[in-house]
Phi, psi and omega in degrees: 000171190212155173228159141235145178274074172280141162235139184265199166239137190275173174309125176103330179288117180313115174271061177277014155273339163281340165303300193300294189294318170320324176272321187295317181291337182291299182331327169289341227117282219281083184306180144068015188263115167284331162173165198254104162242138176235170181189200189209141211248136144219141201237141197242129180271062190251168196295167197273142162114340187328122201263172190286348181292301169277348151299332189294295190306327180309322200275318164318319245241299191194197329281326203247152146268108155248032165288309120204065164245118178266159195212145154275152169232169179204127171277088168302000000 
């Protein structure tokens, strides 16, 4: 089975790699883009039955600083 895991920046926490593309896409052209968030995709290969409880503990654990970040999972 497979899970993936997004993670964000939570709302209000300053992003200046998403500021750095946003500006860089004005440079380009691509006028009126208001703003920007990036974040990262980690997609997990796990054994069948893995329940969604222990991907929650994998991202508590390590995958996320939740402090400030939040993440979704999504089971493939």
């Amino acid at each position: 089975m497979k899970a993936r895991v997004h993670v964000m920046l939570k709302e209000g926490v300053l992003d200046p790699q998403g500021e750095a593309v946003r500006h860089a896409l004005g440079a380009l052209g691509f006028d009126g883009v208001g703003g920007v968030r990036q974040g990262k995709v980690i997609e997990l290969d796990l054994p069948e039955g893995t329940t969604e409880e222990t991907v929650t503990q994998m991202c508590e654990q390590l995958l996320a600083n939740t402090v400030i970040e939040k993440y979704e999972i999504e089971l493939v």
